[in-house]
DOLUM-186689 format. One record per residue: z, y, x of N, C-alpha, C, CB in turn. Coordinates in steps of 0.001 Angstrom, whole numbers, padded with zeros to 6 digits, always signed. Glycine has a CB too. Example, Ala and Ser with C-alpha at 12.3 -4.5 7.8 and 13.67 -1.06 7.14 Angstrom:
<nodes>
+007800-005690+013190+007800-004500+012300+007800-003300+013200+009046-004473+011308
+007080-002250+012850+007140-001060+013670+007870+000030+012900+005725-000598+014084
</nodes>
This chain:
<nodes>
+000000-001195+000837+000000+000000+000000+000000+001252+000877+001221+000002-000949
-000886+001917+000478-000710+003494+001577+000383+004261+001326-001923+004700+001411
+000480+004923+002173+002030+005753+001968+001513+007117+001060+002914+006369+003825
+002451+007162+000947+002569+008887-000242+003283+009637+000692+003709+008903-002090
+002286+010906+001023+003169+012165+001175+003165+013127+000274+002926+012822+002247
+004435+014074+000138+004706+015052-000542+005052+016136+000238+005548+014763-001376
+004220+017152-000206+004286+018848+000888+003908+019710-000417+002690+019155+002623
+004192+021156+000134+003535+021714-000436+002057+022323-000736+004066+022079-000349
+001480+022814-001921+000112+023043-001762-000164+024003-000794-000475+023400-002924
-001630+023869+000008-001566+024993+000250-002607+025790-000202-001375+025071+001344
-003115+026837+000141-003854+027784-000630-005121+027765-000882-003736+028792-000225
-006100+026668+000246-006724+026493+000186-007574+025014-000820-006568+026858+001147
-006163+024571-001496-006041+023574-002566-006033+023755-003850-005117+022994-002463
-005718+025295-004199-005194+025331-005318-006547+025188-005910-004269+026492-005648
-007590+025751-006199-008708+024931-007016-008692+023678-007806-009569+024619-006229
-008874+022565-006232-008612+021302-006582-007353+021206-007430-008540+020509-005409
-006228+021628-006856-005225+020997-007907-005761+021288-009294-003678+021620-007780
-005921+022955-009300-005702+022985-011210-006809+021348-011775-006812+025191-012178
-008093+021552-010959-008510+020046-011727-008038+018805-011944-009368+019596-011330
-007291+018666-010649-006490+017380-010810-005627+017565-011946-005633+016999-009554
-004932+018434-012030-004182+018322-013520-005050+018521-014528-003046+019345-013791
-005914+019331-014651-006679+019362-015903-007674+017592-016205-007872+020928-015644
-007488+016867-014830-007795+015381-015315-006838+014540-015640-008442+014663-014435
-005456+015114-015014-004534+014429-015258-004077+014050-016889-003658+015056-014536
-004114+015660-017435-003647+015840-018825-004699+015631-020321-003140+017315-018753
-006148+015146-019388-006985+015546-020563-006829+014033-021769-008862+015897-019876
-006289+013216-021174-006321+012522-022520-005885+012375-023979-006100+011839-022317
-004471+013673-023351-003887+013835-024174-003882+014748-025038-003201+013725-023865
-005099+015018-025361-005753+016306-026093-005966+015569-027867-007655+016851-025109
-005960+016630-028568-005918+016209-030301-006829+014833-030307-006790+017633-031539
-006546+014612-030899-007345+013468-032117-008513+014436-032478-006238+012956-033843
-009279+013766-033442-010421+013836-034065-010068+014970-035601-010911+012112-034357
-009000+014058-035756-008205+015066-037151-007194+015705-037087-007743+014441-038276
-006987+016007-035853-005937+017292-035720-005964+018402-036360-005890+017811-034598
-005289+019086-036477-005172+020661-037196-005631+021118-036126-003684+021428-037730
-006111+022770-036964-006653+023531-036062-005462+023987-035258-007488+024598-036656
-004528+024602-035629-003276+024859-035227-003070+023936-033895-002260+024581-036423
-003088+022872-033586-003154+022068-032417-003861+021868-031569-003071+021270-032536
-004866+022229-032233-006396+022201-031336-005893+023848-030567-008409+022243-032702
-006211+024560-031239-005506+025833-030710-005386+025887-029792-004506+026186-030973
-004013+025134-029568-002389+025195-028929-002549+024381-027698-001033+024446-029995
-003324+023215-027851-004424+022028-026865-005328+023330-025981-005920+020696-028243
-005746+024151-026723-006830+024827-025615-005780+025457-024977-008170+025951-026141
-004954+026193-025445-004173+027299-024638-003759+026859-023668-003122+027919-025170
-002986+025559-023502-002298+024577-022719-003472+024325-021649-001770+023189-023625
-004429+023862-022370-005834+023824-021078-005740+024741-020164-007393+024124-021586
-005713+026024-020364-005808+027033-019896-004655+027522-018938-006055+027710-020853
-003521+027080-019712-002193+027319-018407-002503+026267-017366-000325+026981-019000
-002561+025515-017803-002702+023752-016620-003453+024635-015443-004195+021853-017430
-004216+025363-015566-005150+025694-014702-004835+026586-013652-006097+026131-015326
-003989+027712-014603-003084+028753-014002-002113+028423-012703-002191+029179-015126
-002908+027882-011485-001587+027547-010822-001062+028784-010109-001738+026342-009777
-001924+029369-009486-001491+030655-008908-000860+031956-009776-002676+031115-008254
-001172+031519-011257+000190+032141-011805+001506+032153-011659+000308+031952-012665
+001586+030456-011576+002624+029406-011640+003387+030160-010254+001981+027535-011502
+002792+030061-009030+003077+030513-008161+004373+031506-007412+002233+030764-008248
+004673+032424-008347+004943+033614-008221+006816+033082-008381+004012+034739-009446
+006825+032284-009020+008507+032066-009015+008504+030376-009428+009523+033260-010446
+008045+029861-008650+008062+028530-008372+007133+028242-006921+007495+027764-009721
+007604+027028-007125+006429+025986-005530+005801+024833-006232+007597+024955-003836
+004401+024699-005621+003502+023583-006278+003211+022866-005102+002109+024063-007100
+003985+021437-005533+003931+020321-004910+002964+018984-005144+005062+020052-005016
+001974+018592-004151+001161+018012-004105+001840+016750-003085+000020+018866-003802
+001270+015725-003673+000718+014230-003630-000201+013894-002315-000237+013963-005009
-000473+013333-000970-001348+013317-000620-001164+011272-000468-001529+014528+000541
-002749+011017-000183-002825+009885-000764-004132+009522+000505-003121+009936-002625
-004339+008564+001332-005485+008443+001856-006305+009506+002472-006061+007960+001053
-005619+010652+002577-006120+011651+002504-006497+012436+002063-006423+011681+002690
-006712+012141+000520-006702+012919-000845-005593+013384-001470-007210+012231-001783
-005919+014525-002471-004478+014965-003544-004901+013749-004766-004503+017162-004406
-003658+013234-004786-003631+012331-005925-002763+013107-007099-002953+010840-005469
-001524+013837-006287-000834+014156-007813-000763+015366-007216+000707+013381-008529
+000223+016199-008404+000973+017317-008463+001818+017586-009318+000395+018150-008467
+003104+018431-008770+003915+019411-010078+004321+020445-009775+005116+018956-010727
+004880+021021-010272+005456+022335-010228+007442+022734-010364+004596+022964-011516
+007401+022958-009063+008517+022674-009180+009735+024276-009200+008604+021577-007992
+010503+024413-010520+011136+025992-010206+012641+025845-010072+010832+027194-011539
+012990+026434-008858+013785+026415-008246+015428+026979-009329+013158+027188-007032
+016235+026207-009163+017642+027479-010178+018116+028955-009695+019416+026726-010157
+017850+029281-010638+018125+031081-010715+019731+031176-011478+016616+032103-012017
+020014+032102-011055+021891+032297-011932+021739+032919-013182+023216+033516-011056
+020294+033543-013802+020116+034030-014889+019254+033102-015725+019655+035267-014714
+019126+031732-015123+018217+030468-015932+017289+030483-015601+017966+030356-017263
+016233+029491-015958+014738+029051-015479+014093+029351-016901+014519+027220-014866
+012446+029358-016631+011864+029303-017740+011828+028639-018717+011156+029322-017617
+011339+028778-019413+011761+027791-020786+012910+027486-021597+011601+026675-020542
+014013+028493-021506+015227+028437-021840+016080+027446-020954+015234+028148-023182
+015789+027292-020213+016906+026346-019263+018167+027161-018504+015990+025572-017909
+018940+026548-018497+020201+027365-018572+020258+028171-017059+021643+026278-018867
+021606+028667-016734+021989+029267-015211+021912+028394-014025+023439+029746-015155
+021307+028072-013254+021494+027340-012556+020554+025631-012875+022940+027501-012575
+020143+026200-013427+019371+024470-013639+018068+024998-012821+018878+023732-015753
+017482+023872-012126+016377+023586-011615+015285+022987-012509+016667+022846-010636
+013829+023324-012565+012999+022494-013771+011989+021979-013083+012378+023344-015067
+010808+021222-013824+009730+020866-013256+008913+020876-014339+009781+019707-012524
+007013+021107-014255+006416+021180-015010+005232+020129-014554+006274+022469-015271
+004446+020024-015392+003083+019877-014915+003262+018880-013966+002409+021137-014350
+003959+017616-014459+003842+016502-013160+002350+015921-013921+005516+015004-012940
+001507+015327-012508+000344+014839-013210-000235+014281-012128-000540+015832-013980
-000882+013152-012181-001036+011775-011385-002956+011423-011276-000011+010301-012501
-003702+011555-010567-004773+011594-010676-005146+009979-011561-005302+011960-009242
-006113+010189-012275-006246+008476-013566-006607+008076-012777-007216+008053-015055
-006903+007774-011746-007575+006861-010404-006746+006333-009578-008431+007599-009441
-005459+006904-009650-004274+006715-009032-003474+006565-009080-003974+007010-008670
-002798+006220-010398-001995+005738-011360-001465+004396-011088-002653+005765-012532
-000111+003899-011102+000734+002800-010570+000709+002945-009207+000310+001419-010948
+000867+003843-008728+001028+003440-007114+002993+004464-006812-000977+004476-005802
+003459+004915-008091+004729+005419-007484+004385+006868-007452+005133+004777-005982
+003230+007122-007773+003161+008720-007039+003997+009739-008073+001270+009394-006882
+004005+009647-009592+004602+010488-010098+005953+010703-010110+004269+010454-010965
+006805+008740-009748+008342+009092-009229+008444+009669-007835+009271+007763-009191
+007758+009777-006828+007965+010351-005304+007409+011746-005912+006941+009503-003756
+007148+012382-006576+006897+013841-006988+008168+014342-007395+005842+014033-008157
+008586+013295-008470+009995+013845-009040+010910+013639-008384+010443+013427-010179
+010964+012638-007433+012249+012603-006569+012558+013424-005720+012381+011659-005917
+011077+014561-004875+011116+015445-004342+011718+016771-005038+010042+015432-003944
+011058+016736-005882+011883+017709-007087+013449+017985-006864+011825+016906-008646
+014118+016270-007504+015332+016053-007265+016213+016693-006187+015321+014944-007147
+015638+016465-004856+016038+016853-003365+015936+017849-003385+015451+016450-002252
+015378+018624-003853+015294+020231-003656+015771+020812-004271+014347+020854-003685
+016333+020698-005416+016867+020969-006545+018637+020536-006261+015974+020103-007754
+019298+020090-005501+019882+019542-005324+019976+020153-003900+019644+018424-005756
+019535+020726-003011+019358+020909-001806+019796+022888-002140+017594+020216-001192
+019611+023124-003211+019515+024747-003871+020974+024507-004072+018389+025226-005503
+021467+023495-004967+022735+023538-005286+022327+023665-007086+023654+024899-004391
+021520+023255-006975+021064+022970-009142+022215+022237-010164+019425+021479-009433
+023125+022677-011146+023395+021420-011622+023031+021049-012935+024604+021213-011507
+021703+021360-012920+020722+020426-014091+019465+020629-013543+020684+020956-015852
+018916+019322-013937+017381+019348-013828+016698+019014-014929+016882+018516-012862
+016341+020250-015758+015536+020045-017054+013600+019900-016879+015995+021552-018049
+013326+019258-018201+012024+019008-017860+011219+018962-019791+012010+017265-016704
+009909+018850-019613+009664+019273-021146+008407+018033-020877+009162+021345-021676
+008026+017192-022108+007380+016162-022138+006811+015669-023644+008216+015285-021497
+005702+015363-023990+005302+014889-025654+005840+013368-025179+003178+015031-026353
+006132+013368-026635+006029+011601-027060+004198+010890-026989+006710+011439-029181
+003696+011622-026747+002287+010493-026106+002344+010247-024479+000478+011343-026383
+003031+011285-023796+003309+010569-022682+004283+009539-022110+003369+011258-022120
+004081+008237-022954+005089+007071-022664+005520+006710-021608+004772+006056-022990
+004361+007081-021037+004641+006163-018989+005697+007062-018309+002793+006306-017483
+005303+008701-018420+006293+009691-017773+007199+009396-018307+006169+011063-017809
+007794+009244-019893+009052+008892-020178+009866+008432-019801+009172+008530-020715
+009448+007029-019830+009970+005746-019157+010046+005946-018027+009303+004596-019267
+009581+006485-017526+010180+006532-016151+011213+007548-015842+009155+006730-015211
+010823+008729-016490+011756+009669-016712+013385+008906-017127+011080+010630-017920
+013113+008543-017729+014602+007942-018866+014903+006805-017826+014168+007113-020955
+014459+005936-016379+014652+005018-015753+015697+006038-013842+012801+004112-015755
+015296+006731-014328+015491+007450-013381+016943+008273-013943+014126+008279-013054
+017056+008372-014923+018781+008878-015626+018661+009943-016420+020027+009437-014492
+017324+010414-016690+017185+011806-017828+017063+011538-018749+016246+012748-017856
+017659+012535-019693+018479+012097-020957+017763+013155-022039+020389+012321-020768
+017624+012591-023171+017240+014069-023834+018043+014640-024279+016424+014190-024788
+017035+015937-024358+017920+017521-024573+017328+018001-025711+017753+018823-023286
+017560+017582-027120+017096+018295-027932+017373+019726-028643+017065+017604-028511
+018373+020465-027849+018459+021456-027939+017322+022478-027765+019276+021518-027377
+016427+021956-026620+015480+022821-025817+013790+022399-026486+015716+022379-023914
+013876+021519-027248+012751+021029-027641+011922+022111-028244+012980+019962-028485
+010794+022123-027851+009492+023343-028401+008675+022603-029393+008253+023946-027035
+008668+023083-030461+007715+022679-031438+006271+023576-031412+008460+022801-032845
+005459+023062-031904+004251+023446-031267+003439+023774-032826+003533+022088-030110
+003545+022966-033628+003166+023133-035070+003712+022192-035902+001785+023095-035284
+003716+022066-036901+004440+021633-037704+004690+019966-037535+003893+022100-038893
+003762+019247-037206+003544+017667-036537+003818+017753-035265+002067+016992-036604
+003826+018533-034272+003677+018178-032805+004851+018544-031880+002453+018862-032260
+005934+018222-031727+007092+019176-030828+006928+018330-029323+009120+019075-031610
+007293+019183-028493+007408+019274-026943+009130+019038-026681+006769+020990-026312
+009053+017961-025981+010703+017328-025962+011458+017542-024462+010676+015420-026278
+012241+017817-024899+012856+018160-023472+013975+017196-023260+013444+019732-023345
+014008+016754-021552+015202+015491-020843+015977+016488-019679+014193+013744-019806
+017133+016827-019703+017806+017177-018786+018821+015977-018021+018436+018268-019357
+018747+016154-016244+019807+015222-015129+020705+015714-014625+019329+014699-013976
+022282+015539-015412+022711+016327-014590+022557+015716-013384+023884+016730-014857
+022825+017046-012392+022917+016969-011029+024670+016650-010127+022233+018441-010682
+025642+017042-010974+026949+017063-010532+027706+015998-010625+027556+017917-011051
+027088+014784-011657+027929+013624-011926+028512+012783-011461+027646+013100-012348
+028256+012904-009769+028949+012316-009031+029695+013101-007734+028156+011355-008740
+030002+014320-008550+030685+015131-008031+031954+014474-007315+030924+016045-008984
+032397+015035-006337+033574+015175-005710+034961+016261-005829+033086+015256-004659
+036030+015878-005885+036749+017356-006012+037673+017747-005036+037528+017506-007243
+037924+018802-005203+038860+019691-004045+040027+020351-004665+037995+020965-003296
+040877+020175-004190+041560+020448-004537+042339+022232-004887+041832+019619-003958
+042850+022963-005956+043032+024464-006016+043415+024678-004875+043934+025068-006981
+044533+024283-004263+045139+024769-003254+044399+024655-002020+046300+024237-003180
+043331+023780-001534+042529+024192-000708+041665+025139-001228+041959+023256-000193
+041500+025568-002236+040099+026500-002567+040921+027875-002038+039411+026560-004610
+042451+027602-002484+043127+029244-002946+043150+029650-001153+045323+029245-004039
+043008+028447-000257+043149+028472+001123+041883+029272+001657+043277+026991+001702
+041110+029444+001287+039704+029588+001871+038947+028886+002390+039596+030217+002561
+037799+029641+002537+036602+028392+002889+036943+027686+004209+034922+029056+003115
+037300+028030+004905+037896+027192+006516+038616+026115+005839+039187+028208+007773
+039750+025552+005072+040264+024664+004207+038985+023848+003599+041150+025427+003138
+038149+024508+002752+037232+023940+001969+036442+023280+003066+036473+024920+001021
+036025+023768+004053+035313+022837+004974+035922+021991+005243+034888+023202+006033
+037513+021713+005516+037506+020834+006140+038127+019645+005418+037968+021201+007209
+038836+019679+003900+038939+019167+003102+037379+018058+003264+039276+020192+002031
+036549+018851+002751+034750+018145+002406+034824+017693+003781+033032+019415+001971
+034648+017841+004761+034395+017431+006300+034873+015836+006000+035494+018446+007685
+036336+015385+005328+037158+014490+005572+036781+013567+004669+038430+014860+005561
+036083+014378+003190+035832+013236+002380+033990+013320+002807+036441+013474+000450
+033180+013594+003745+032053+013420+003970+031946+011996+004267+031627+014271+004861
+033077+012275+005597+033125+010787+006276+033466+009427+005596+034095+010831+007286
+033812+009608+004299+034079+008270+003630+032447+007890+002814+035602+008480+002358
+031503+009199+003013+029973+008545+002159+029467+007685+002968+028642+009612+001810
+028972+006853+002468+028304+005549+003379+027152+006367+004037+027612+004010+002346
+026395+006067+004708+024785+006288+005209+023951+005772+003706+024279+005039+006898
+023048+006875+003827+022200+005933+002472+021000+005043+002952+021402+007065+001224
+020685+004536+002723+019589+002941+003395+018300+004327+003797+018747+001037+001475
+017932+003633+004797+016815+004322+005374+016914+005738+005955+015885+004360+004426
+018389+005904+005735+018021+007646+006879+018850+007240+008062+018836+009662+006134
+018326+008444+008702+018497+008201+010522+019746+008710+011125+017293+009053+011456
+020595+009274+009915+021906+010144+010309+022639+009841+009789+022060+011368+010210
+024062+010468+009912+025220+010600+008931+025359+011766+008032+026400+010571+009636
+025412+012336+006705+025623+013767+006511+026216+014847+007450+026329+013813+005532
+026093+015551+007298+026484+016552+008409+026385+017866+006877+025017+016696+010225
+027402+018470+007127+027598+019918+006371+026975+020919+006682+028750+020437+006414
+026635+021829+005952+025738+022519+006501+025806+024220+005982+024439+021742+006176
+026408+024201+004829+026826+025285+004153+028014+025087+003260+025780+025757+003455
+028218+026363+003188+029903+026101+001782+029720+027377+001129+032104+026053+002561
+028849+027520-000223+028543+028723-000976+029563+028404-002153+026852+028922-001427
+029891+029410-002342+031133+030085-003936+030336+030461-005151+032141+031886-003600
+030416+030046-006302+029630+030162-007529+030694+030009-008597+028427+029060-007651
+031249+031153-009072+032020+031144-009718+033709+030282-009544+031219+030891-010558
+033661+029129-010399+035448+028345-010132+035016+027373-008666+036178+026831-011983
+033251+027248-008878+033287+025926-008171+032963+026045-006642+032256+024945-008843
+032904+024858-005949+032294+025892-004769+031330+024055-004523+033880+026897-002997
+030417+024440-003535+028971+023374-003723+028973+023394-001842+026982+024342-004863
+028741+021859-001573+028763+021611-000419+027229+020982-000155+029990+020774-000138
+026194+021631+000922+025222+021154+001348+025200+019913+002131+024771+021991+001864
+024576+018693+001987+025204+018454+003210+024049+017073+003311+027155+018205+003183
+022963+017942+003574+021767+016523+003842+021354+015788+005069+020411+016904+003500
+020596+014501+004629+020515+013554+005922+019157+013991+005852+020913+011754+005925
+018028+013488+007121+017005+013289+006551+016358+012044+006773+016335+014196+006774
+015150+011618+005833+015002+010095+005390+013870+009625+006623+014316+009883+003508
+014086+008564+007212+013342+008141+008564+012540+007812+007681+013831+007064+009754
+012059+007306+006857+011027+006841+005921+010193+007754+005657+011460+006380+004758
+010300+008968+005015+009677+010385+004415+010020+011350+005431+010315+010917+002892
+010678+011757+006220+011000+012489+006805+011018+013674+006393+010593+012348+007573
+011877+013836+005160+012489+014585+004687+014037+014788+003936+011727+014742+004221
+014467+016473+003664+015781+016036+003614+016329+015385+001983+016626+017373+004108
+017302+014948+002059+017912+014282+000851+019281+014256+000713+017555+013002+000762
+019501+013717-000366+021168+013168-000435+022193+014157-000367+021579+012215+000779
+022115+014992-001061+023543+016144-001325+024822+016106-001885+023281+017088-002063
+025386+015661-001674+027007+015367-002553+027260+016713-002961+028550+014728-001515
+027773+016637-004226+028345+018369-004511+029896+017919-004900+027363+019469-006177
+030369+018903-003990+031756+018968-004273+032484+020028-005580+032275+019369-002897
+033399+019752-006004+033732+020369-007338+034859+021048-007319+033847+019472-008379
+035230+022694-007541+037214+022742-008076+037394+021671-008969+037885+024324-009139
+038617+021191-008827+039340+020510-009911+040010+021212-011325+040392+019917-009200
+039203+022542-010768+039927+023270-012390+038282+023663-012933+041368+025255-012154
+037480+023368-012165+036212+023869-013122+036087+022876-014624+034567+023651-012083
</nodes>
């Protein structure tokens, strides 16, 4: 099996990508007896898919390379403290527009898109990763929902009266760690070294070349979020963030 890399696009790609997604997504265009209302709503959507260098401007578009070709792409937007697009809350990280060239389909490429996602999102200090998806895309689901995302029907977009756009949020914190007040009330020199002590009890995760190593200690309100990635001898990239938690958040 060839390997999958994941980088970002670069500028001289973006063309190709918007097509690759506009092949990615075209099957899933109306029926024969759709409402106009959908048909509509189907073109408009055509038309963003395409928009990547819109996309651009407060996100990163991450490409698939494959044999030497772009096989996939998504779009990946980073957490902001005033929320992400699409109504996603403070601090959540999102992704759009994952999409898998039809030629290239079963080879893993759309979970190594999202897992990159994950890492980066997680690497920001995200603690949700929301995402928006139809019920005709079964395969993304399932995999989506295999991977631990849950739906969020709070966030769900209806599109016309038959058609809503469903949204799955991960949290990111669930295997949080905690610290204790009295080291927080200590300061961050405490907080490091509290996390320093419970670093050393994370195992190595299979396939990276290090031990965590800390790397930052940022304050966000009650909680405070510990960086602290390996990187993967496999992908050679970084991963694996433990977030540490107050015990009064």
């Amino acid at each position: 099996m060839a390997d999958i890399r994941i980088r970002n696009a670069r500028d001289a790609e973006l063309d190709d990508v918007a097509d690759l997604i506009a092949r990615s997504y075209a099957q899933y265009g109306p029926s024969a007896d759709a409402s106009a209302d959908l048909v509509k709503a189907f073109e408009e959507y055509q038309r963003e898919q395409r928009d990547v260098r819109g996309r651009m401007k407060d996100s990163e578009l991450l490409v698939a390379e494959m044999d030497g070709r772009l096989v996939g792409s998504v779009t990946f937007y980073p957490p902001k403290p005033g929320g992400t697009g699409e109504n996603w809350g403070p601090n959540w990280a999102a992704i759009r527009l994952l999409g898998v060239d039809p030629d290239a389909r079963g080879a893993g490429i759309g979970r190594a898109l999202t897992e990159e996602c994950l890492l980066r999102a997680r690497e920001l200090g995200a603690v949700e990763m929301g995402l928006h998806t139809t019920r005709l895309m079964d395969v993304a689901r399932a995999m989506y929902e295999r991977m631990g995302f849950v739906r969020f029907p709070e966030n769900d977009i209806p599109i016309t009266d038959d058609f809503v756009v469903v949204a799955y949020r991960l949290p990111l914190l669930r295997n949080a760690r905690r610290l204790s007040s009295a080291a927080l009330a200590s300061g961050p020199l405490a907080v490091k070294v509290v996390c320093a002590r419970a670093m050393r009890r994370i195992p190595r995760r299979q396939n990276s070349s290090a031990s965590p190593v800390i790397t930052s200690v940022a304050s966000s309100g009650p909680s405070i979020h510990v960086s602290a990635p390996y990187r993967s001898s496999a992908r050679n990239v970084p991963g694996g963030w433990p977030t540490f938690a107050n015990d009064s958040a």
